[in-house]
N, C-alpha and C positions, 0 to 999 in steps of 0.2 A: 695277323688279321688287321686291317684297314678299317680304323674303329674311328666314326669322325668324331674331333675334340668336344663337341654337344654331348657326348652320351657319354656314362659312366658302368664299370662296371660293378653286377651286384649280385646277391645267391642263387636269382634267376635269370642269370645273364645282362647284356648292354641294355639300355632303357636310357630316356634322354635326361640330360643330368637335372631339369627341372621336376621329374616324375619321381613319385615317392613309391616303395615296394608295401604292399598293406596286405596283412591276414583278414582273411572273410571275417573273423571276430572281432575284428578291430572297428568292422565295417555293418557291423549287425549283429543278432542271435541268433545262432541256426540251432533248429529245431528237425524232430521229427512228425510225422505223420501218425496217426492211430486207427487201430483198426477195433470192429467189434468184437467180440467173442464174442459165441463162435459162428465161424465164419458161414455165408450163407444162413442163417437164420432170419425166416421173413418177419421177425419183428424188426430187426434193423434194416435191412439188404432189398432192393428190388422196389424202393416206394419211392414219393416221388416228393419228397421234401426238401432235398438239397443235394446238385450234383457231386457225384463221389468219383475222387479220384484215385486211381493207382498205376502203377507203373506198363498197364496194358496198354489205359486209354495212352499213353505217350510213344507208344510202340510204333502203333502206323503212321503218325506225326511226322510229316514232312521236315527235313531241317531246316528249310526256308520260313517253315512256320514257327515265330517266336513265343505268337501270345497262343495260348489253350483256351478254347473257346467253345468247348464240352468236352464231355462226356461219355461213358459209354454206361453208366449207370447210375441209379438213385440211390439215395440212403432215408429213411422213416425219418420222423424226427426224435423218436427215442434210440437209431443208430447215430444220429449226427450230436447229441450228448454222449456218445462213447468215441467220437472221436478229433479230428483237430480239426476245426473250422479257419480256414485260410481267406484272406480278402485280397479283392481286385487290385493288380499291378503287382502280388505277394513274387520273388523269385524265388522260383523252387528248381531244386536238383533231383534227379534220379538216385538212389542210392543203392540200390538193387537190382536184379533183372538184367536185361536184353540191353536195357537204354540206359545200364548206367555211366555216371557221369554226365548228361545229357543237361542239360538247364536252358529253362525255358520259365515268361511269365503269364501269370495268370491274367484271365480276361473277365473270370467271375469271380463270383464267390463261391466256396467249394469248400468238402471236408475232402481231408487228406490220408491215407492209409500209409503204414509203416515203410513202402519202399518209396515213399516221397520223403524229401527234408526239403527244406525251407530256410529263408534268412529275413529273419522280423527284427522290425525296427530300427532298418536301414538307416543310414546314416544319411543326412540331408548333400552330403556332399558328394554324396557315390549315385551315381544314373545305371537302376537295373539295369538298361537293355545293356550300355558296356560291360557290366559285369555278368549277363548272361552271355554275351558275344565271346567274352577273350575265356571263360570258364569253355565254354565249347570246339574253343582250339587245343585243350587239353583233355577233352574225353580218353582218348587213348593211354594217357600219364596217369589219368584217374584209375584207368580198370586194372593199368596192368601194373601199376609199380606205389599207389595209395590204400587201394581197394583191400582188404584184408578179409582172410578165410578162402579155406582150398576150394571147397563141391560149390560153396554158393556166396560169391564174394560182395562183400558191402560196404558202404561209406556209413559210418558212424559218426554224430556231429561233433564229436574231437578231431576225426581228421579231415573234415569239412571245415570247420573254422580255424586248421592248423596251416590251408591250401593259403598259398602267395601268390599276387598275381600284382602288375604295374598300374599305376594310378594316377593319369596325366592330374594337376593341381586343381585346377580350374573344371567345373563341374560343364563348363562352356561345352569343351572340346572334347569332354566324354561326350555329352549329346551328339557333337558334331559327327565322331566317328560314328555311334550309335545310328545314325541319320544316313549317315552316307551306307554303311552296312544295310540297314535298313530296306533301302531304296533298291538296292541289289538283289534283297530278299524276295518285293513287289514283282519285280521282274522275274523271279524265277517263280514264283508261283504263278506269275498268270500266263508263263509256258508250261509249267506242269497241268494245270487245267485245260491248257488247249490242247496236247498231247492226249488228256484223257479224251478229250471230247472230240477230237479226232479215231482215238480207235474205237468211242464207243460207235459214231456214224459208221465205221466201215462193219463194224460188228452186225448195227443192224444191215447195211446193204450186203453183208453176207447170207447172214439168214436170207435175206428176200427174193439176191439172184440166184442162190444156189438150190435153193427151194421151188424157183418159176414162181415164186411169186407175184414177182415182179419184172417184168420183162423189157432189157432192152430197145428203143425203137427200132423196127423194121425184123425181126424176129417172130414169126407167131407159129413155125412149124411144133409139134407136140413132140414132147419128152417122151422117151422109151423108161420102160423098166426093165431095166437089164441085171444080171447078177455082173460083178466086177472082174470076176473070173473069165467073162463069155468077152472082154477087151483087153484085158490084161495079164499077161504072165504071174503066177504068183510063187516067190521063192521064201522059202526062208533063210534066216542067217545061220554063221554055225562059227563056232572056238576053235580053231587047232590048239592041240595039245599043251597045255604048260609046262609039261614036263620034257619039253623037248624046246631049250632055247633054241636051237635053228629054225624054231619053225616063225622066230620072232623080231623084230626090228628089222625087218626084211626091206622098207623101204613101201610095202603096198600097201594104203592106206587102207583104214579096217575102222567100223562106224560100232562104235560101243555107247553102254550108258555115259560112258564120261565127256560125250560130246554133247551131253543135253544142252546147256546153252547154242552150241551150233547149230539145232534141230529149228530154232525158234527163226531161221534166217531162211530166206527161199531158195537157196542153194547153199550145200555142202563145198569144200573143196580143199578142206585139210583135215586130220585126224587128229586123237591124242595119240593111238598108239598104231602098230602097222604090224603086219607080219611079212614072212619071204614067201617066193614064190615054193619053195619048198612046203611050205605051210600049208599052202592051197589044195597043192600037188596029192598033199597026206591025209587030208581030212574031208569033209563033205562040204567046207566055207569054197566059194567061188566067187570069180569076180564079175561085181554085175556094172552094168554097160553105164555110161554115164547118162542120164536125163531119166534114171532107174527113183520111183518115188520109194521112199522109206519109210516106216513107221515103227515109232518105239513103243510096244504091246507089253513091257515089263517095267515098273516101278512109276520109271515119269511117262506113263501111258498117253498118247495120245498126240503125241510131238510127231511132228512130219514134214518132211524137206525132198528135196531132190538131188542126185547123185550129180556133180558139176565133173567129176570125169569116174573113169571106171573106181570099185574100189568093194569090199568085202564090209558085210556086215555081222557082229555079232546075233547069237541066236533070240536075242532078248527083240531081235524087228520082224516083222513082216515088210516083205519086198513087193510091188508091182512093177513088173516092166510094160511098158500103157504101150497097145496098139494103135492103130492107125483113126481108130473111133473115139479115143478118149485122152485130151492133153493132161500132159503129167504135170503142170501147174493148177487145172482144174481139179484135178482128183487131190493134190495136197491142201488147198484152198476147201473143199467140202469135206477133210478129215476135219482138219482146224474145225471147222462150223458144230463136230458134232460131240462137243465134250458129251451132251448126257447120255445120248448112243455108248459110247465107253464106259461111261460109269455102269450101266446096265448091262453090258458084258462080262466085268472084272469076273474074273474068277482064281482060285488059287486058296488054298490054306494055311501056307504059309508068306508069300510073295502075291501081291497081286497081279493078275496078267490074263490076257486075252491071248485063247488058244486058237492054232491055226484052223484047222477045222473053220472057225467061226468065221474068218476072215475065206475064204473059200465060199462059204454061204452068204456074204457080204451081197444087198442090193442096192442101189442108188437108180435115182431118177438122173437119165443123163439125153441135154441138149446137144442139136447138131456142133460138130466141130467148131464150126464158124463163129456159132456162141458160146461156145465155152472159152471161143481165144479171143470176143470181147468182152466177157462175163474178169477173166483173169487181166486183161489190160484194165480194165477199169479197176479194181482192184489193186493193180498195183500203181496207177495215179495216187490211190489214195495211201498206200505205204509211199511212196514216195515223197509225198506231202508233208508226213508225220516223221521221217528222215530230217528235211531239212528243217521240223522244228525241233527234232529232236539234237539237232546239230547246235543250234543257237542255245538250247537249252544246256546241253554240255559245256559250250563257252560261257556262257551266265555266270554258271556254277565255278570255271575255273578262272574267272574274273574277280569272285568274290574270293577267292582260298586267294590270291593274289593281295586283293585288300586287303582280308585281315590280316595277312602277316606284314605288311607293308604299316595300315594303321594302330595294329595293336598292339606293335613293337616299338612306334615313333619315328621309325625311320621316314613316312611322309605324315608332316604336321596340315592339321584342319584349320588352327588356329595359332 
């Protein structure tokens, strides 16, 4: 290894020989969080005297987002005497749940519940944000090789204050990195905002044109109410046998639940799994044409794409092969639009799922061809758009994993 004479080696690896290695204890007291007994009881829980924290409200927290800046609940003021009152700029850890590991600082003041820990009384020489920065390159080391207990694993403040981590000397150039991290972070949140508010606009100009609500210029011929049946083919999918490998890894691609992420894309055009033409041959599964729309009716209901070449689908879809009155990016575009339509169909008692039958009785209001093939170009200007910020956005992010390991190992100095 090609170690340059600057840096030294230590129990957590190379580090520049002026950086000293320091336990979070060395560095502050970590604490837990407290919760009321018992739980849910609206003398404590549900009021509105001081933001209450736990390991939920951190859950949908973007990781661009450092400081916490609510909430997702209150606490009484005879709940927040039962438990640990944390103040503004406090760095707190996950130590339980979904996000543990996760550290992040406070932006209020807030009581804390038991899958939060904390580290009070930081030491004037150590700068939160770097030490919630370089703890969050170790989330992973946390859960899987610190984290202690089988069903529900947790961080206890022994082996939170027990965690080593590198300590440039100079409280300067923790800023600096801090700062420059930072800056990185700005930038990826006000692409995640723009991404959102990019598909909430196509959200609503979905509702509007696929409803006639709103109507393209030069468009005013009226909408038919047709059933989807009276334009389109309707098939459903089907299994060949498993108890017959031949009938499987056949090479022809075959559209199951475990493509659900692929569903979410406007065209299909690989599978996870395939069968043989043998398969086909033997069972009632057939192979439908390419530009054939899809829809998954069993578990992640509601998901719908287009067949990008010929290819078989499991029986968990509903198939439409769209004639000559109805484009098959139109009709996947007005599935997408109608989650509460699906909800109000589920049915099943064990699985939930929309039976075919229902999809047969299926009605939509549907515009001439003409408009529906600029009702779907327009449409897809706007996924287009949200593409290429979702592109910059990818790079942001892998700009930043670039920095931190770059500044929070010392390999490139700020100062």
């Amino acid at each position: 290894m090609d170690i340059k004479p600057k840096f030294k080696q230590t129990e957590i690896g190379w580090i520049p020989k002026d950086w000293r290695v320091q336990s979070l204890r060395d560095l502050g007291y970590p604490v837990r969080g407290s919760s009321p007994r018992p739980a849910g009881d609206p003398r404590y829980f549900s009021g509105s005297f001081i933001p209450w924290l736990t390991v939920a409200s951190l859950t949908g927290l973007s990781s661009s987002k450092l400081i916490v800046t609510e909430t997702s609940d209150f606490l009484t003021a005879e709940g927040a005497e039962l438990s640990r009152t944390l103040m503004p700029g406090t760095l707190i850890i996950a130590n339980s749940g979904a996000t543990l590991g996760v550290a992040k600082l406070l932006g209020i003041k807030c009581c804390a519940n038991d899958g939060i820990a904390a580290l009070l009384n930081l030491s004037k020489d150590a700068d939160p944000r770097y030490l919630a920065y370089f703890i969050n390159t170790k989330t992973d080391y946390l859960r899987n090789h610190v984290a202690t207990g089988n069903g529900q694993p947790n961080l206890n403040t022994k082996l939170i204050g027990n965690f080593k981590l590198p300590l440039p000397p100079m409280k300067a150039e923790q800023e600096a990195i801090a700062g420059a991290l930072g800056d990185a972070d700005t930038l990826i949140d006000a692409l995640e905002q723009l991404v959102a508010k990019k598909r909430q606009i196509k959200l609503v100009a979905m509702h509007e044109l696929l409803t006639g609500r709103k109507r393209l210029p030069g468009f005013r011929t009226k909408w038919d109410k047709v059933r989807i049946t009276d334009v389109a083919k309707l098939e459903s999918g089907h299994t060949p046998s498993r108890r017959e490998p031949r009938y499987w890894n056949g090479g022809v691609p075959w559209v199951s639940l475990h493509d659900s992420k692929k569903l979410e894309v406007n065209e299909i055009v690989e599978t996870e799994l395939t069968v043989s033409e043998l398969g086909l041959a033997n069972s009632s599964a057939r192979l439908l044409p390419a530009g054939t729309v899809v829809f998954s009716r069993t578990a992640t209901i509601g998901k719908s794409t287009v067949l990008g070449l010929p290819m078989a689908t499991s029986q968990d879809f509903a198939n439409y092969i769209c004639g000559s009155r109805i484009h098959n990016h139109f009709l996947v575009e007005l599935f997408r639009s109608m989650s509460e339509t699906w909800t109000s169909l589920m049915a099943g008692s064990t699985h939930n799922t929309i039976y075919m039958p229902t999809f047969r009785a299926l009605e939509i209001s549907l515009p001439p061809i003409d408009e529906q093939i600029s009702i779907v170009g327009g449409l897809r200007d706007m996924d287009a758009e949200i593409t290429a910020i979702e592109a910059k956005l990818a790079k942001a992010r892998q700009v930043k994993q670039g920095m931190m390991q770059e500044l929070l190992t010392g390999r490139i100095r700020l100062v």
